[in-house]
C-alpha positions as CSV (number, residue, x, y, z in Angstrom):
1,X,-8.4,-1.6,16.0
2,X,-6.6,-4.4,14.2
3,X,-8.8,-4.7,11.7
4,X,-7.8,-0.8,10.7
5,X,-4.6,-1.3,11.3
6,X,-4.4,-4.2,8.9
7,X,-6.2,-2.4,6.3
8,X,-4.1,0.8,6.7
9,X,-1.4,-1.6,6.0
10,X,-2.8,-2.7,3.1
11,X,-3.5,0.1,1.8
12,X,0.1,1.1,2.2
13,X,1.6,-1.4,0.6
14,X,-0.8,-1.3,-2.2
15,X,0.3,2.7,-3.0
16,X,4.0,2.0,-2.7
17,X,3.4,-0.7,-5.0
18,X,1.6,1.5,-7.2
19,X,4.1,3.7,-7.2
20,X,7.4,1.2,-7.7
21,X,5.6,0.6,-11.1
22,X,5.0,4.1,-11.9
23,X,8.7,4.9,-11.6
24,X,9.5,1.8,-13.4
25,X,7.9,2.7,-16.3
């Protein structure tokens, strides 16, 4: 269960990353 947790999170933070540079461009 942590280990999905962990890579939800991941994940997560990897698309709103994604996204943060999207808008910045």
């Amino acid at each position: 269960m942590d280990q999905i947790n962990y890579n939800l999170y991941l994940n997560v933070s990897g698309i709103i990353k994604f996204l943060k540079k999207v808008i910045q461009v």
